[in-house]
ZAMARGU-4260 file (C-alpha; in steps of 0.2 Angstrom, whole numbers, plus 5000, padded with zeros to 4 digits):
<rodrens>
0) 6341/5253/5296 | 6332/5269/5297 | 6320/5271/5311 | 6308/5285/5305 | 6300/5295/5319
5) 6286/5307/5317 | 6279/5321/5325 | 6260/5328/5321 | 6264/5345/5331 | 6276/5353/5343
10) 6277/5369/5353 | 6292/5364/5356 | 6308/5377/5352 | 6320/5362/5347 | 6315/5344/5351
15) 6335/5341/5356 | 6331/5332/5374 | 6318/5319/5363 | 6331/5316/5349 | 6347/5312/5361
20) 6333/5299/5371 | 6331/5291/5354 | 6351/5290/5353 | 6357/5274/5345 | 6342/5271/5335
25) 6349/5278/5320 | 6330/5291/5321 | 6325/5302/5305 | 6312/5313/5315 | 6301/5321/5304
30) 6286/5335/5307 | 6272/5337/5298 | 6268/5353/5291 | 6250/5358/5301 | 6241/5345/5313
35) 6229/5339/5299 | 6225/5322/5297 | 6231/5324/5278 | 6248/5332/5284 | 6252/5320/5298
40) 6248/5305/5287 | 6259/5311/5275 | 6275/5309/5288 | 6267/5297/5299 | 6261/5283/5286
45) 6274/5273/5287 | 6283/5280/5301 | 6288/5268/5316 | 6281/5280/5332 | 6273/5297/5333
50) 6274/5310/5345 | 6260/5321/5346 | 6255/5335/5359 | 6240/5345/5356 | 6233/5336/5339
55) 6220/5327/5336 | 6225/5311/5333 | 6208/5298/5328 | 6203/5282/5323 | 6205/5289/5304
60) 6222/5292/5306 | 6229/5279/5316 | 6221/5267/5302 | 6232/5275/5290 | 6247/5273/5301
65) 6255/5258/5292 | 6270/5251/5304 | 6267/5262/5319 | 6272/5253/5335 | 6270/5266/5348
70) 6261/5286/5348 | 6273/5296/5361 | 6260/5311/5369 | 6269/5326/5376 | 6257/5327/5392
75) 6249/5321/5405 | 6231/5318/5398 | 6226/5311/5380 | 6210/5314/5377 | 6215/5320/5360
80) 6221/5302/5354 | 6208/5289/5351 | 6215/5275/5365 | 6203/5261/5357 | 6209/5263/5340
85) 6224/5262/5344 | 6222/5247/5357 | 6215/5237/5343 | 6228/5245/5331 | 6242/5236/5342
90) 6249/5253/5344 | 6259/5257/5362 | 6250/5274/5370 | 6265/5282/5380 | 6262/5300/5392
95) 6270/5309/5406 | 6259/5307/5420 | 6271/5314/5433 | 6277/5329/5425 | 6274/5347/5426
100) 6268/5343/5444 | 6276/5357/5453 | 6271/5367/5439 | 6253/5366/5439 | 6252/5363/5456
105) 6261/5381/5458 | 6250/5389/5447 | 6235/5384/5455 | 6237/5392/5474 | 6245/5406/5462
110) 6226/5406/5455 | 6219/5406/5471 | 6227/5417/5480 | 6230/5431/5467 | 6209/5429/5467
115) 6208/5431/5485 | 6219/5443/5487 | 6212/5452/5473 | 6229/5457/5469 | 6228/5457/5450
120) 6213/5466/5452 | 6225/5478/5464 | 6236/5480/5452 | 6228/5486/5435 | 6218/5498/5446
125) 6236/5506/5454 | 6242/5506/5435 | 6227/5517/5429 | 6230/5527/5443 | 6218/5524/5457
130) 6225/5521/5473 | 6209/5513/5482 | 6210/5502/5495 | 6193/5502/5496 | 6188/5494/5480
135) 6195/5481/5481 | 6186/5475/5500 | 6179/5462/5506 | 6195/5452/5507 | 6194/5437/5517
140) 6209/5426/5529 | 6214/5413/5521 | 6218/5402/5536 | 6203/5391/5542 | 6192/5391/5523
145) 6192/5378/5515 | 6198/5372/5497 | 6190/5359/5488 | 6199/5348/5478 | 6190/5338/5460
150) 6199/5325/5461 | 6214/5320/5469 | 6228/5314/5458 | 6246/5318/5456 | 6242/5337/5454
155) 6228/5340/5467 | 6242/5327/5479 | 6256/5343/5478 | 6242/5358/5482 | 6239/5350/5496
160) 6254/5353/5508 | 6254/5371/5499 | 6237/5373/5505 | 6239/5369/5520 | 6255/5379/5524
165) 6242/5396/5524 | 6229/5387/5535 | 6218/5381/5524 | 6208/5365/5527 | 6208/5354/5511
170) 6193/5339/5507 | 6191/5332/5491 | 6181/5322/5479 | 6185/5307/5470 | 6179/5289/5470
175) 6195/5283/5462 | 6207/5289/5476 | 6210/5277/5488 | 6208/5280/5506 | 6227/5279/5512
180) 6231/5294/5499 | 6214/5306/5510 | 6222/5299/5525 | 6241/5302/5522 | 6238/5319/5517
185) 6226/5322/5531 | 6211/5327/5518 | 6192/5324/5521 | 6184/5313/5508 | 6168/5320/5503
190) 6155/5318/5489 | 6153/5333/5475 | 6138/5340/5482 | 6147/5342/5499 | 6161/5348/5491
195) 6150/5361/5482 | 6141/5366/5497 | 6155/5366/5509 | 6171/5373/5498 | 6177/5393/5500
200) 6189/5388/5483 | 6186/5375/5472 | 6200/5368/5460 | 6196/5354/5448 | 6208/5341/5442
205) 6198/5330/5436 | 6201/5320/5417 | 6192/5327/5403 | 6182/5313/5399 | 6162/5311/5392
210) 6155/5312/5409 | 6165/5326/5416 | 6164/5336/5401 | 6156/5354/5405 | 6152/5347/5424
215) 6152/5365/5432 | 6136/5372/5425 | 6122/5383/5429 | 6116/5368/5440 | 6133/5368/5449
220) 6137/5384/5451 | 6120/5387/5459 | 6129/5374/5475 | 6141/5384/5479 | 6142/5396/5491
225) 6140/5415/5484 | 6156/5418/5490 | 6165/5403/5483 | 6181/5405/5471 | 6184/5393/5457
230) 6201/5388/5451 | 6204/5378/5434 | 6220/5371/5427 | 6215/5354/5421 | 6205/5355/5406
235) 6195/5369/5398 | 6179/5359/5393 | 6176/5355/5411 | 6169/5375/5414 | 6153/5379/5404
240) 6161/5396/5402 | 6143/5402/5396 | 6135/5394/5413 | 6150/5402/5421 | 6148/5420/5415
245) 6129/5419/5421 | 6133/5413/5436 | 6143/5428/5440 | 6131/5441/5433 | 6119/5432/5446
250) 6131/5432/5459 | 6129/5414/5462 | 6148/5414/5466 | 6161/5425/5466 | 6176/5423/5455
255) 6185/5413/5444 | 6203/5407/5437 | 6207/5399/5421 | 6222/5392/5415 | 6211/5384/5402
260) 6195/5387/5391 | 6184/5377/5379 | 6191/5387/5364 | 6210/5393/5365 | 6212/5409/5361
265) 6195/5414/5368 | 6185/5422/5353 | 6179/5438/5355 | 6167/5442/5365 | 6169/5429/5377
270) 6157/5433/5392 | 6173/5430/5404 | 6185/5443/5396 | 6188/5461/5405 | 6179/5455/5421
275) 6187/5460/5438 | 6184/5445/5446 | 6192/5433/5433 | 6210/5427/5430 | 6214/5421/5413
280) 6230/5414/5410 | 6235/5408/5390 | 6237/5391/5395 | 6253/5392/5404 | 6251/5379/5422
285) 6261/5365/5414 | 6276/5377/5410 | 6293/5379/5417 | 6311/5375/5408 | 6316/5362/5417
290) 6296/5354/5415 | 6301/5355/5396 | 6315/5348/5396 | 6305/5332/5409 | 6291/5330/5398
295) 6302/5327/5381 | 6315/5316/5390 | 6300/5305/5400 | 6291/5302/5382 | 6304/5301/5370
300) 6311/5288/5382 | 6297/5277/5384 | 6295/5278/5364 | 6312/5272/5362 | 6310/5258/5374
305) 6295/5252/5364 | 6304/5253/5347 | 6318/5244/5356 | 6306/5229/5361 | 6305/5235/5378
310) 6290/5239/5390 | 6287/5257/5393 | 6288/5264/5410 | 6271/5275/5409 | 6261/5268/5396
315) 6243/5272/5394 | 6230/5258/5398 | 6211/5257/5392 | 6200/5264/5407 | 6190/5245/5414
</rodrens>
């Protein structure tokens, strides 16, 4: 019998490594035409998994899902599927929490050091002809500041050692970390508002959840040192960008980096955009081949696994 497998988006260029971990299932995979509910219920109704990545996937549409046993997200967070609905739906949520963690990990001292070393800043300027060490002073050592980390899962775990290797000191913030992770990675446990007051670079990694959502704001910014650099590759709602705009017009700290913004692409007229003293990248922490190639083999095979009767490897579970 036909198992019939559908996928609400995909940025994928060929989902190849999903469908040969679906081998032996006898799979039709089949991809709706846009991420709208009407679209995706129109190949997912009676499908018996989905995959999804950046779609929308709510209560509305899981209740027209008719003999789903198990929605397969290509990433690490999934914020964008409603986990209760599903729960009460019966339905298996499957991720891959452990990819892409070199990647972003990467990208992030990337961030922070091509902030403080103004280097992209360097750049444009040599490009449109100026040759100027001058404007691009102060630059600061790196050895003996200190990064603060929000949140200190898998992601914030690999910057660690990177961090350290130039001499910075590393503390971080979260109350769901336990001790022996702070102490095997010889980090300081600290609260937020030390963190705020304390950090020279602050990178956040924490979920995208109600309470974390836009959590660096005016009043935020206005803890951090003057001076302080902000890194973001976790998830673009977490950064007022209106509250961050203004905080650098005020000088309340000094530059930013973002992998990732409220609205992607930014709309025109974004207060960030054509500032020296912020990075914008298109979204791109999470991407290498080899991470592609991770994150469609990790899922896929959990999804198979659960059509199979099987227990996932990395399901997702309904925060307590």
């Amino acid at each position: 019998m036909t198992t019939l497998v559908a996928v609400a988006d995909t940025v994928f260029p060929t989902l190849d490594p999903a469908r040969k971990a679906l081998e032996g299932l006898d799979v039709e995979l089949v991809i709706a035409e846009e991420p709208t509910p009407e679209a995706v219920l129109a190949v997912a109704a009676d499908a018996d998994a989905l995959f999804v990545t950046y779609g929308q996937i709510t209560a509305d549409i899981i209740g027209g899902l008719n003999r789903c046993k198990v929605i397969g997200r290509f990433g690490i967070g999934t914020d964008n599927i409603d986990l209760r609905a599903a729960a009460d739906a019966g339905i298996v949520v499957t991720y891959a929490p452990v990819y892409c963690l070199d990647e972003v990990s990467d990208h992030a001292m990337a961030l922070l050091l091509t902030l403080a070393r103004k280097t992209a800043m360097a750049n444009t300027m040599v490009h449109g002809g100026r040759w100027e060490m001058p404007a691009v002073v102060p630059i600061h050592r790196l050895r003996g500041r200190t990064l603060g980390l929000v949140g200190l899962g898998n992601i914030p775990q690999k910057i660690v050692p990177k961090a350290q290797a130039f001499g910075i000191d590393v503390i971080a913030s979260d109350p769901y970390a336990p001790d022996e992770v702070f102490e095997r990675l010889n980090v300081r446990r600290v609260d937020f508002e030390e963190l705020l007051e304390t950090s020279d670079f602050v990178s956040v990694h924490a979920p995208l959840t109600a309470e974390t959502q836009g959590m660096f704001n005016t009043e935020v910014f206005s803890k951090m040192k003057s001076t302080a650099l902000l890194v973001n590759t976790a998830r673009g709602p977490l950064v007022n960008v209106e509250d961050l705009a203004k905080a650098l017009d005020g000088g309340q700290i000094a530059g930013a980096a973002l992998d990732v913004l409220p609205v992607e692409p930014p709309p025109v007229g974004m207060g960030l955009l054509g500032r020296d003293n912020v990075i914008l990248t298109p979204h791109t922490a999470f991407y290498s081949e080899d991470a592609l190639l991770d994150l469609q083999t990790t899922v896929a095979t959990d999804v198979a696994t659960v059509l199979r009767g099987g227990t996932p490897k990395f399901p997702v579970r309904l925060p307590t």
